[in-house]
ZAKOL-873152 format. One record per residue (C-alpha): residue in three letters; residue number from 1; x negated, y negated, z; chain. Coordinates in pm, whole numbers, plus 32768, in hexadecimal, padded with zeros to 4 digits. Layout:
BEGIN
PT  ala  NUM  X  Y  Z  A;
...
***
This chain:
BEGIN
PT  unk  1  77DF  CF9D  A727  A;
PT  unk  2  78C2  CE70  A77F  A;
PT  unk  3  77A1  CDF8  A895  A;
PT  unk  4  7672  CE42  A772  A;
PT  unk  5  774F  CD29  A68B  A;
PT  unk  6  774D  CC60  A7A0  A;
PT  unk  7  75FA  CC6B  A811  A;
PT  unk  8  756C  CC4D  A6A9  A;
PT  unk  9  764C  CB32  A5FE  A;
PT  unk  10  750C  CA54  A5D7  A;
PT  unk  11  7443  CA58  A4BE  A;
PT  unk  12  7307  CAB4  A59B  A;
PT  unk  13  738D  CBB0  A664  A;
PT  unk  14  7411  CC3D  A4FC  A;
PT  unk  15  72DB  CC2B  A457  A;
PT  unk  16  71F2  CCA3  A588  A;
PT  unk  17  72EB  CDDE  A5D4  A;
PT  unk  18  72D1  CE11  A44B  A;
PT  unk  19  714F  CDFC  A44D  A;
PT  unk  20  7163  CEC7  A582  A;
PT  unk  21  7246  CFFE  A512  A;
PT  unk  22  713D  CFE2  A3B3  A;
PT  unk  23  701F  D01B  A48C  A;
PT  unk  24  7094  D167  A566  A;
PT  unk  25  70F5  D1EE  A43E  A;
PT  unk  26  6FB2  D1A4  A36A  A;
PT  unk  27  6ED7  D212  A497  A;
PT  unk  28  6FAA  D379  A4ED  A;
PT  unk  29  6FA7  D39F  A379  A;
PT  unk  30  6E1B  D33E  A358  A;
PT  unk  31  6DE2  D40F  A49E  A;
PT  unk  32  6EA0  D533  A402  A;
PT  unk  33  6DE2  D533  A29D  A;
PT  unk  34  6C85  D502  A371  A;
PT  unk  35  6CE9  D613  A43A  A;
PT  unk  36  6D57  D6FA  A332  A;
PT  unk  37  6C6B  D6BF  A200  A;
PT  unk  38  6B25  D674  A2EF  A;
PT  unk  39  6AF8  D660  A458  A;
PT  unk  40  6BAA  D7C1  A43D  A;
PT  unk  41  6AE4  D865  A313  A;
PT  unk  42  6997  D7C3  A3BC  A;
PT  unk  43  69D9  D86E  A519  A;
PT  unk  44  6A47  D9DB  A447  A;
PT  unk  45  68E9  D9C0  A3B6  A;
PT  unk  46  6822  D94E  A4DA  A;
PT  unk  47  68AF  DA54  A59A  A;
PT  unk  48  6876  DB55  A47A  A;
PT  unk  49  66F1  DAE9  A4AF  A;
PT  unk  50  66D4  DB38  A60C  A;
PT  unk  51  67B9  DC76  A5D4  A;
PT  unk  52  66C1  DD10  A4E9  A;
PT  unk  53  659E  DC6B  A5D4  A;
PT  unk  54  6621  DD20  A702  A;
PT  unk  55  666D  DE79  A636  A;
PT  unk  56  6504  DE7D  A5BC  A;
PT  unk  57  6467  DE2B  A6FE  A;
PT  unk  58  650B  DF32  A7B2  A;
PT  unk  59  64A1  E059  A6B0  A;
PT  unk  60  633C  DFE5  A6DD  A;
PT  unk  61  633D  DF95  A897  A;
PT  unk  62  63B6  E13A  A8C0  A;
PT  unk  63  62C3  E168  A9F8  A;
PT  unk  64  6259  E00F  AA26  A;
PT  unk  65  6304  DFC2  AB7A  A;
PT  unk  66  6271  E03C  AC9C  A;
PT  unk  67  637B  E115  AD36  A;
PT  unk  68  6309  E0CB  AEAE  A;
PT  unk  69  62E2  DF79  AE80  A;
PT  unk  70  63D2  DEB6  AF8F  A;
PT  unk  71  63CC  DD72  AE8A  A;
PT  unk  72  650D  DD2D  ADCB  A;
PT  unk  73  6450  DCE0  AC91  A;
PT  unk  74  6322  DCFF  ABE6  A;
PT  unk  75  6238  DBF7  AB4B  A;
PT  unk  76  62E9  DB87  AA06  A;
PT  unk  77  6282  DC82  A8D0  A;
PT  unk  78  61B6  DBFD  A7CF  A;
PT  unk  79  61E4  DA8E  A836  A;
PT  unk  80  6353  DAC4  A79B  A;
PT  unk  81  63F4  DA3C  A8BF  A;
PT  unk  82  64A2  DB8E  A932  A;
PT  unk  83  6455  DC91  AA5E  A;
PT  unk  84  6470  DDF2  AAA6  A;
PT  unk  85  6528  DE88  ABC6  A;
PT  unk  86  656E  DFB4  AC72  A;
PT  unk  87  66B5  E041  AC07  A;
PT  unk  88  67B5  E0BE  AD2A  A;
PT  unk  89  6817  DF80  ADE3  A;
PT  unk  90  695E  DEEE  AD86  A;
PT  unk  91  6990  DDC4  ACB5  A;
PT  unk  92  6A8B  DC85  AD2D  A;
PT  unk  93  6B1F  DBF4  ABD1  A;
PT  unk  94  6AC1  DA82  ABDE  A;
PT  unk  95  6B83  D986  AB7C  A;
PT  unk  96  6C73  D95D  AA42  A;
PT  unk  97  6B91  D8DD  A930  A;
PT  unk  98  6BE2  D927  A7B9  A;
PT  unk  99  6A80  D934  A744  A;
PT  unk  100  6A87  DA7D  A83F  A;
PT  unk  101  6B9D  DAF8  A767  A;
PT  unk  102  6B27  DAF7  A61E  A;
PT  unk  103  69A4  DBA8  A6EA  A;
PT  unk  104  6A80  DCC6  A785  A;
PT  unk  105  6B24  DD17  A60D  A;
PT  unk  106  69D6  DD03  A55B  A;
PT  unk  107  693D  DE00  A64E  A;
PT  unk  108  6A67  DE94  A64A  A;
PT  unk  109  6A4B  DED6  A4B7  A;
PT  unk  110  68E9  DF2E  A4A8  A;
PT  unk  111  68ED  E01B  A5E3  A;
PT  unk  112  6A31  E0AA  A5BA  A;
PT  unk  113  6A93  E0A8  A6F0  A;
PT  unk  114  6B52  DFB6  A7D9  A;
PT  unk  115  6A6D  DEAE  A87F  A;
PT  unk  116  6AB7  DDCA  A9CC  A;
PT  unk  117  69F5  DC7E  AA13  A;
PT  unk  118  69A6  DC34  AB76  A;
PT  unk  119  68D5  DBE4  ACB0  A;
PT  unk  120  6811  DCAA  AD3A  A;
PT  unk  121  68BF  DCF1  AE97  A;
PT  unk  122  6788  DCF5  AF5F  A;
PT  unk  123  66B9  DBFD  AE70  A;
PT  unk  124  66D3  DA70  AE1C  A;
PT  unk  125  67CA  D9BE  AD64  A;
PT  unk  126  66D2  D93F  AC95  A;
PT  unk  127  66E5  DA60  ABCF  A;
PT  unk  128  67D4  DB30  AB08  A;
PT  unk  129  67CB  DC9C  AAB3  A;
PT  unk  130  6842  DDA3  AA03  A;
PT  unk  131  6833  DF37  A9F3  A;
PT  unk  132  67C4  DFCE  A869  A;
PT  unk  133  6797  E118  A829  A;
PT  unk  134  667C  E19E  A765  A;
PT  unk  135  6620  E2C4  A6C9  A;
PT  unk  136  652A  E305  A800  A;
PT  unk  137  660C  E293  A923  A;
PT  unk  138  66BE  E162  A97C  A;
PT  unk  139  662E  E005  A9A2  A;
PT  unk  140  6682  DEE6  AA65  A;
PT  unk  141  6609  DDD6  A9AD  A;
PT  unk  142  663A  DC39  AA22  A;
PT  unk  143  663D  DAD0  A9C6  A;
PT  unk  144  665C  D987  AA4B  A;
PT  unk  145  677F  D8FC  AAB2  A;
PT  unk  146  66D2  D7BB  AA11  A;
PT  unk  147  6729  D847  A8D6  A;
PT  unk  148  6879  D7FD  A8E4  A;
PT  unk  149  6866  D680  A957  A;
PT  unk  150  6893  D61E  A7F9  A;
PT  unk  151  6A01  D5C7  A7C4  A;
PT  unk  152  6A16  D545  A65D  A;
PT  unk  153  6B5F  D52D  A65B  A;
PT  unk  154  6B6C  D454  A79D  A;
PT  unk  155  6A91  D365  A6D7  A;
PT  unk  156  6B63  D32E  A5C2  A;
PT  unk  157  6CBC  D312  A693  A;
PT  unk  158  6BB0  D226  A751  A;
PT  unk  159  6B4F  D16E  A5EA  A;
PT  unk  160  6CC2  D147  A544  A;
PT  unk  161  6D38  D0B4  A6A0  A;
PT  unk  162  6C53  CFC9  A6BF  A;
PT  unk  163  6C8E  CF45  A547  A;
PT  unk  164  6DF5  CF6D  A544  A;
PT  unk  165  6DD0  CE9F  A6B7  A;
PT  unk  166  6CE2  CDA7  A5D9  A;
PT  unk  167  6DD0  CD8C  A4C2  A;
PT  unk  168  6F32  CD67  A5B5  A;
PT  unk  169  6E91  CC3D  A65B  A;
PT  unk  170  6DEA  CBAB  A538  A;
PT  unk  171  6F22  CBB5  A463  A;
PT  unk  172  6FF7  CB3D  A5B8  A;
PT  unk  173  6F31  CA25  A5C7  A;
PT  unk  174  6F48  C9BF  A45A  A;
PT  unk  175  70C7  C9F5  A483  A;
PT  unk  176  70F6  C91F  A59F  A;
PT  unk  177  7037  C800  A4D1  A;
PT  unk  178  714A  C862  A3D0  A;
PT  unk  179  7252  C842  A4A9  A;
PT  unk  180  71FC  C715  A564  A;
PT  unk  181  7243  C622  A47F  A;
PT  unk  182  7391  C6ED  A409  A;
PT  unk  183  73FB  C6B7  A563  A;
PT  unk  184  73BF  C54E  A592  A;
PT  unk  185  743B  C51B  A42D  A;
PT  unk  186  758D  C5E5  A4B4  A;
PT  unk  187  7591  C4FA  A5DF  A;
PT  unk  188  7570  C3BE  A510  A;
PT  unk  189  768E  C40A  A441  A;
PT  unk  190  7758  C45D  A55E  A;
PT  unk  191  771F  C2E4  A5C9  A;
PT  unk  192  7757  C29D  A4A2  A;
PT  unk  193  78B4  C333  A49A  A;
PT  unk  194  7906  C261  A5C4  A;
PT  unk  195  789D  C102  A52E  A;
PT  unk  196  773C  C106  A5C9  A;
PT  unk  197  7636  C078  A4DB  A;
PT  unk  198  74E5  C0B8  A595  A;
PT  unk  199  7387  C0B5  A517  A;
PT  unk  200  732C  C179  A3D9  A;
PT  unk  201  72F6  C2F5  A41A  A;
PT  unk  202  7155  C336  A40D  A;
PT  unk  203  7117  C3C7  A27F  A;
PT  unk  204  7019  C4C5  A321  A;
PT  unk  205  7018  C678  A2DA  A;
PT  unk  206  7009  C6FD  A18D  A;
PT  unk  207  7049  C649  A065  A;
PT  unk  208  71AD  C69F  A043  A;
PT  unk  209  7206  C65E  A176  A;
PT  unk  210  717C  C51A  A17C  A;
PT  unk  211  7212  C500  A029  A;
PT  unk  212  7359  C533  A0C6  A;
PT  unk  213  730B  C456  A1F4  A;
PT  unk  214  72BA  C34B  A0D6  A;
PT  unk  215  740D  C38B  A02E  A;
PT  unk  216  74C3  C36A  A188  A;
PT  unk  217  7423  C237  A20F  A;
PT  unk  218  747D  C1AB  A09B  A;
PT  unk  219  75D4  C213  A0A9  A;
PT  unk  220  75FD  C1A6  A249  A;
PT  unk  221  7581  C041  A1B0  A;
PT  unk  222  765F  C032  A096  A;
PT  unk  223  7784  C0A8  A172  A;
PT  unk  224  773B  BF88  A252  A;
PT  unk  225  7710  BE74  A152  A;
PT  unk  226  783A  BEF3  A0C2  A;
PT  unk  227  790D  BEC0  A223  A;
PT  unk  228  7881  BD8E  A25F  A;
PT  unk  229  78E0  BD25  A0E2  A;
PT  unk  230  7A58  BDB3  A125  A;
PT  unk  231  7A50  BCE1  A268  A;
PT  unk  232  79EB  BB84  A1D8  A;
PT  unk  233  7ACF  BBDE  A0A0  A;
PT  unk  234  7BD3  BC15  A1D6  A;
PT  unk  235  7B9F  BAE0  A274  A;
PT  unk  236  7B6A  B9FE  A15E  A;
PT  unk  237  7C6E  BA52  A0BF  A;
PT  unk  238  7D5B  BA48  A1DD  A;
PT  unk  239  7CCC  B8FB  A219  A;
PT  unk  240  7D14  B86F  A09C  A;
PT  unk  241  7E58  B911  A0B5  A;
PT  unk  242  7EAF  B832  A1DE  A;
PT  unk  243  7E6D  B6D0  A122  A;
PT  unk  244  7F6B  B713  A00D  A;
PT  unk  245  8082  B7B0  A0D2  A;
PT  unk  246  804C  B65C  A17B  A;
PT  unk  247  80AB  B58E  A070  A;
PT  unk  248  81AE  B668  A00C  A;
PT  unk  249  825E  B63C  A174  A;
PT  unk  250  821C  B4F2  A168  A;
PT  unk  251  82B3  B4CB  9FC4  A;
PT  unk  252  83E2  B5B6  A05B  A;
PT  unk  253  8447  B4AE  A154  A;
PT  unk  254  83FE  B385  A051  A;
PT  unk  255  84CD  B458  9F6E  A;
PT  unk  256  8623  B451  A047  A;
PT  unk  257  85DA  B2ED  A058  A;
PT  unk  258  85E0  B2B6  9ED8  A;
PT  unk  259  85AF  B368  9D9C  A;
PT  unk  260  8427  B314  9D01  A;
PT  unk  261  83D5  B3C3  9BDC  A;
PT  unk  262  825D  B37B  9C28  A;
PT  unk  263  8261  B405  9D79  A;
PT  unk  264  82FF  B525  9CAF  A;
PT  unk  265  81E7  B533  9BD7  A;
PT  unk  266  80D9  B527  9CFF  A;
PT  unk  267  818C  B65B  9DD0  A;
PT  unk  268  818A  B757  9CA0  A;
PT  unk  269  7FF6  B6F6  9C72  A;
PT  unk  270  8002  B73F  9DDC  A;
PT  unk  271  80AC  B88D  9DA7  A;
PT  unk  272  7FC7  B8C4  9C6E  A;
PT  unk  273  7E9E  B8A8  9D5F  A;
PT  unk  274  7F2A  B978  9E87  A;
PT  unk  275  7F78  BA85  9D85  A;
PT  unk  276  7E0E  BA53  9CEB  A;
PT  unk  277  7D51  BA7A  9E25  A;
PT  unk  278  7E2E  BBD0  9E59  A;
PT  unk  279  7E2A  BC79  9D14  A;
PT  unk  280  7C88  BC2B  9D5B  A;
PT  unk  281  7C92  BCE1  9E6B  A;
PT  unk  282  7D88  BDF1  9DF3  A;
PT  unk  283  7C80  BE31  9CC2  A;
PT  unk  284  7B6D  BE92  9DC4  A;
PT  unk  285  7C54  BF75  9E6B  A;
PT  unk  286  7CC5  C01D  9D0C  A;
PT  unk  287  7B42  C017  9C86  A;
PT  unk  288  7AF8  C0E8  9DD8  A;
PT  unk  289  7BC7  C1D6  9D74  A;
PT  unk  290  7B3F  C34C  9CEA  A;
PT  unk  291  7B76  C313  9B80  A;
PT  unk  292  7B69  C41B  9A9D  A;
PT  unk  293  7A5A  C3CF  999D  A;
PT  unk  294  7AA0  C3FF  9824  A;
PT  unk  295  79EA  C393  9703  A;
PT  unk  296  79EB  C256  969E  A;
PT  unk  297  79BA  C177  9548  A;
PT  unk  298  7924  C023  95C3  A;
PT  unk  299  7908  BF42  9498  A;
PT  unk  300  7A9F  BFC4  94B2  A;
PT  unk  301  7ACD  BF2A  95F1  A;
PT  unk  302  79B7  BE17  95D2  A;
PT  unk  303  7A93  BDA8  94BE  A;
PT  unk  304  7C0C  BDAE  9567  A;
PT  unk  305  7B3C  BCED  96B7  A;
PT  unk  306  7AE8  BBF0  95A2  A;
PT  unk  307  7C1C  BBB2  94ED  A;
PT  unk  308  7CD9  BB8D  9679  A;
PT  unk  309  7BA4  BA75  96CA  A;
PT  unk  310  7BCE  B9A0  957A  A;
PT  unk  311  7D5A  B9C3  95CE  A;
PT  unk  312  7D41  B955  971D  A;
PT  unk  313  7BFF  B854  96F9  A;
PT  unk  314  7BC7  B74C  9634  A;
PT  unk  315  7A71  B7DA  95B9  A;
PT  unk  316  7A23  B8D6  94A3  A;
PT  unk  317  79AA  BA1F  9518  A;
PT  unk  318  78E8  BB2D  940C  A;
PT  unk  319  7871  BC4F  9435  A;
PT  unk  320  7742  BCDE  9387  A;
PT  unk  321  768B  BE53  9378  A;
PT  unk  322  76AD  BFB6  932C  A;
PT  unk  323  77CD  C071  93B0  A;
PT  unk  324  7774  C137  9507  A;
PT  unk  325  7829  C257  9548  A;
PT  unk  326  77FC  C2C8  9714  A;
PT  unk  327  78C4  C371  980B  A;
PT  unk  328  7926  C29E  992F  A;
PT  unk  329  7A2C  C20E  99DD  A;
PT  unk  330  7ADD  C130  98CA  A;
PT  unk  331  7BC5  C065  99CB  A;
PT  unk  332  7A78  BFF3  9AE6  A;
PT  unk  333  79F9  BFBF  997E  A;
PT  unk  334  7B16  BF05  98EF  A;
PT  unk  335  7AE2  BE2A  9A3B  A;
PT  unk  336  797D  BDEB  9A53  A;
PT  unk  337  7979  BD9A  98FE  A;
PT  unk  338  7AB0  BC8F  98FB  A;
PT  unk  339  7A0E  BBF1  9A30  A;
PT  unk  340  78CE  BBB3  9986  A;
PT  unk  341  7983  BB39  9860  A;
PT  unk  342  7A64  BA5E  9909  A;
PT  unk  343  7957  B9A1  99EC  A;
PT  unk  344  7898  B96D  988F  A;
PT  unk  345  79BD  B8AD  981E  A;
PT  unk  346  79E7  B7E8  9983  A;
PT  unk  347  789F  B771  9987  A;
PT  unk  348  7833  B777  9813  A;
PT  unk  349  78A1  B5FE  97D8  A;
PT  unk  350  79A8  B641  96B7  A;
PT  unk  351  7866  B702  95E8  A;
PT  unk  352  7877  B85D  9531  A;
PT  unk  353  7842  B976  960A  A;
PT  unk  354  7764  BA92  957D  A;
PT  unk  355  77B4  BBFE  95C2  A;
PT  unk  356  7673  BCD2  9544  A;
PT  unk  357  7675  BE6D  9573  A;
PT  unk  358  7513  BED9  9563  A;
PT  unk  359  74B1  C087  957C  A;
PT  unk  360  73B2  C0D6  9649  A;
PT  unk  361  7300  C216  969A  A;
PT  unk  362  73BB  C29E  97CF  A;
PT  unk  363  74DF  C152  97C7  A;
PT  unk  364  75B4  C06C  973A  A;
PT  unk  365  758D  BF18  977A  A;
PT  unk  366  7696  BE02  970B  A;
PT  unk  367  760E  BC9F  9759  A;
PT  unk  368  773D  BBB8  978D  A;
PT  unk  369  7659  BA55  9720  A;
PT  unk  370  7707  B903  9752  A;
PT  unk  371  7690  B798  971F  A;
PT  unk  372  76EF  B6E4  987F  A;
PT  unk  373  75F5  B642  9952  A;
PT  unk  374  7563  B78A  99E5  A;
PT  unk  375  752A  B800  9B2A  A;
PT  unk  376  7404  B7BF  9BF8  A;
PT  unk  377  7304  B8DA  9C76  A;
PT  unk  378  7332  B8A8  9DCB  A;
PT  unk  379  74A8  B8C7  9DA2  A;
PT  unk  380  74B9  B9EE  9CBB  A;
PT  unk  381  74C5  BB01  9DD4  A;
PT  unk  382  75C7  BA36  9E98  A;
PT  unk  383  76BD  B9FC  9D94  A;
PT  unk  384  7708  BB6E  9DD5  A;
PT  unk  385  777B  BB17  9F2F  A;
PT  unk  386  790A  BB0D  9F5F  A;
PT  unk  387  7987  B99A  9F4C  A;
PT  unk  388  7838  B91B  9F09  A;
PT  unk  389  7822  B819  9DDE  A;
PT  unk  390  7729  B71B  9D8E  A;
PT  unk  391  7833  B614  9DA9  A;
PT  unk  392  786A  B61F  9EF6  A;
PT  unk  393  79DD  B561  9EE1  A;
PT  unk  394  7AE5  B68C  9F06  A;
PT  unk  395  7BA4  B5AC  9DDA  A;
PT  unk  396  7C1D  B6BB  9CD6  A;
PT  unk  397  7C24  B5A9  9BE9  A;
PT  unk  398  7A94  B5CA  9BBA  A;
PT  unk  399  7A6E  B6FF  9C1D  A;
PT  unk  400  7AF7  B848  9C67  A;
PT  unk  401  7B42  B8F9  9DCA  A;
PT  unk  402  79C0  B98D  9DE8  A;
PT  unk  403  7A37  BAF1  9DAD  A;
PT  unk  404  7A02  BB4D  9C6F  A;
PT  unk  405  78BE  BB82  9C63  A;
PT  unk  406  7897  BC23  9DB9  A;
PT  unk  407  79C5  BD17  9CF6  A;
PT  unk  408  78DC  BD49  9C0A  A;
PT  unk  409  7784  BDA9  9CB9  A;
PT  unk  410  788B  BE91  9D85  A;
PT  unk  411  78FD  BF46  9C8E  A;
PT  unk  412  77A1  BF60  9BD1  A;
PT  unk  413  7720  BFFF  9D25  A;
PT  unk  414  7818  C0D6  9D5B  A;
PT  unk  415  7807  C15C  9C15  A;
PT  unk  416  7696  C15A  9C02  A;
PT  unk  417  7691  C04F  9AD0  A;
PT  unk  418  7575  BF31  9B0A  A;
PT  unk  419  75CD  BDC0  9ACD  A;
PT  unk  420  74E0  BCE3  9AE4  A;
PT  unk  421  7503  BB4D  9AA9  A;
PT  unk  422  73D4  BACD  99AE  A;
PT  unk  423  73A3  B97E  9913  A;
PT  unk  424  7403  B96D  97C9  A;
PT  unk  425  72EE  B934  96B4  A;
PT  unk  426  735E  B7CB  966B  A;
PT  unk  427  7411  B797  97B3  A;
PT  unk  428  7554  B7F4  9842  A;
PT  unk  429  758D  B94A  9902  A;
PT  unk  430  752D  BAA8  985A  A;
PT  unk  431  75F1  BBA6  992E  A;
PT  unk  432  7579  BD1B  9906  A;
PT  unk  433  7633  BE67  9949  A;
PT  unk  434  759C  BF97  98F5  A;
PT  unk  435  7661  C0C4  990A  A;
PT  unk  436  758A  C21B  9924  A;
PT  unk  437  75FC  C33E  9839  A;
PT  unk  438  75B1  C499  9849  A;
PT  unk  439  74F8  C46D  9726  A;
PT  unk  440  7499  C342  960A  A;
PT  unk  441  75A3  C27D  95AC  A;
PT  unk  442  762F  C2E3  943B  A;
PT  unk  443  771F  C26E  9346  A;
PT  unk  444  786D  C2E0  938D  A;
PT  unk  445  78FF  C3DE  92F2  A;
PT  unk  446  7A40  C463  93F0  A;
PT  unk  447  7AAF  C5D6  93E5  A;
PT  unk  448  7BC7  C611  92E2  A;
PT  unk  449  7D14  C5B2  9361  A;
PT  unk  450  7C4D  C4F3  946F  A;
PT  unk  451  7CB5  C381  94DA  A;
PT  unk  452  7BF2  C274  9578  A;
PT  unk  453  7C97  C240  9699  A;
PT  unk  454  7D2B  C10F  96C1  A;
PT  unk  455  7D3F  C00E  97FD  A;
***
């Protein structure tokens, strides 16, 4: 058994040794009812025919054969393809046939006494004979051999292996097409594994497994986007780490030198920046996390990410819409959502931000509209990019680091939200996230004892 598990761990030799075992048994089991219910009842009844043939002709042949004639045989009795003998010689039994069987107990049951098959010993073996008795004498009365080439039951043994042999290779051959691609799906996400991005597995074979190839070259691309994305968030900000631990070394030195309160002032913005760039990062890592999701109130937490932006900006922020009521992750949301909110008021010029929650048929979508300068099409795709920003200075004091809305997008994929950057209808940036629900968005009404969670 232990070498069978061995030998059969693939899916193909599985599935062929399954197909396999199905066939024997539907062919002994198909031979077996054929056998039983036809071939067996056809051959009873044949032989039943020739029984009462035989039995017949004998009654009416009494003093037909020429006793002194040297021939073995006598021209065949009323065309009926059977011969008269002289009785006396012994008879050889021929060879095992069943059809013989079920002759020697028909003659058996109409004569009433036992009956032997066989060759004539000094005749042909083209013919087979046999010994009845008659109310006038006995009878040796023959038949072709010829009459027994007719092996029914050969035929269909012949018939059910040649379609089971039909069917085994067809349904091999469909489950090696099957297979193939599960194989070199299996071998691409071994490379995978290991850090090898190689071409895109072919989408070919049924359409679920190319709908699974589809899904794995998707994920094998999003997997290496996001590596690449962890890698430039890495190095970038390793590398705007660097320039304000600089100036700190350097305002350290000045500092046992003499006491500045400005350079005082200019290391904590430095250490307000370091620890910006790092809680950044740290929010990717804690959005990538499994969250539980729960259900959620958004004009609730639409309004608390408002009243934290007209605290911390210098712009008024409303929010506008019927309450939404979705089960997601509240703290990626939380995230996404302050992001949006926050780059609004960064680039917005000092104007009102608008918050709008829309319900859609299969979504909510929140539009986060400000009043800033916009963003050009071409750029609109690349803002997305870690540390990319349309002002190319790294200055924080027009700009932020580049990450937030590269956190964003992130955190939207991961979660499978869409955000999307439109111009707004009388400029400024419009940006979209819809968040799919398992069904239409409705006005909230929580389970009792039930609390919006809050984060």
């Amino acid at each position: 058994m232990a070498f069978f598990r061995l030998r059969l761990r693939s899916l193909f030799a599985r599935t062929a040794a399954a197909i396999a075992v199905a066939l024997i048994v539907y062919d002994l089991f198909s031979h077996a009812v054929l056998g039983y219910f036809l071939v067996g009842p056809m051959a009873r009844r044949s032989a039943d025919d020739l029984a009462q043939l035989m039995t017949l002709t004998a009654e009416m042949s009494v003093g037909m054969v020429d006793r002194n004639s040297d021939t073995p045989g006598s021209p065949p009795v009323d065309g009926a393809g059977l011969r008269l003998a002289e009785p006396g010689r012994p008879l050889t039994p021929g060879r095992y046939n069943p059809y013989l069987e079920f002759l020697e107990d028909s003659l058996r049951r109409r004569t009433g006494e036992s009956v032997v098959i066989g060759q004539d010993s000094d005749g042909s073996d083209d013919w087979l004979w046999v010994d009845l008795a008659t109310a006038s004498g006995e009878v040796r009365l023959g038949f072709a051999a010829r009459r027994l080439e007719i092996y029914p039951g050969a035929v269909v043994m012949v018939l059910l292996l040649v379609g089971a042999l039909l069917t085994f290779g067809t349904a091999l051959v469909y489950v090696r097409r099957i297979t193939r691609p599960l194989a070199r799906l299996s071998e691409a996400a071994g490379r995978v594994g290991q850090g090898e991005f190689t071409a895109p597995v072919p989408e070919t074979g049924p359409e679920e497994i190319a709908g699974l190839t589809r899904s794995f070259n998707l994920m094998t691309r999003q997997v290496k986007e996001l590596l690449a994305a962890r890698t430039t968030m890495l190095a970038g900000i390793s590398h705007d780490l660097r320039t304000p631990l600089a100036r700190l070394g350097l305002s350290l030195e000045l500092l046992s030198v003499r006491h500045d309160p400005e350079l005082v002032e200019r290391m904590r913005r430095d250490l307000e920046v370091m620890n910006s760039l790092i809680g950044e990062f740290l929010d990717i890592a804690r959005g990538l996390e499994a969250e539980e999701r729960v259900p959620v109130v958004l004009r609730e937490m639409l309004d608390a990410i408002a009243d934290d932006g007209r605290r911390i900006g210098e712009a008024d922020v409303s929010v506008t819409g019927p309450s939404c009521r979705i089960v997601t992750r509240p703290v990626a949301l939380r995230r996404v959502l302050m992001n949006l909110v926050d780059n609004a008021l960064r680039y917005g010029g000092g104007k009102p931000v608008a918050i709008t929650l829309r319900r859609e048929a299969d979504a909510c979508a929140i539009h986060v509209l400000d009043q800033g300068p916009g963003i050009p099409e071409a750029e609109r795709e690349l803002v997305f990019r870690p540390f990319y920003r349309i002002e190319q200075s790294r200055n924080s004091a027009s700009g932020g680091s580049g990450l937030g809305l590269s956190v964003a997008m992130q955190l939207a994929e991961v979660n499978g939200w869409e955000l999307q950057l439109l111009p707004g209808p009388q400029g400024g940036t419009d940006a979209v996230l819809r968040i799919p629900d398992s069904g239409p968005c409705h006005r909230a009404k929580m389970p009792d004892g039930a609390a919006t969670p809050r984060v």
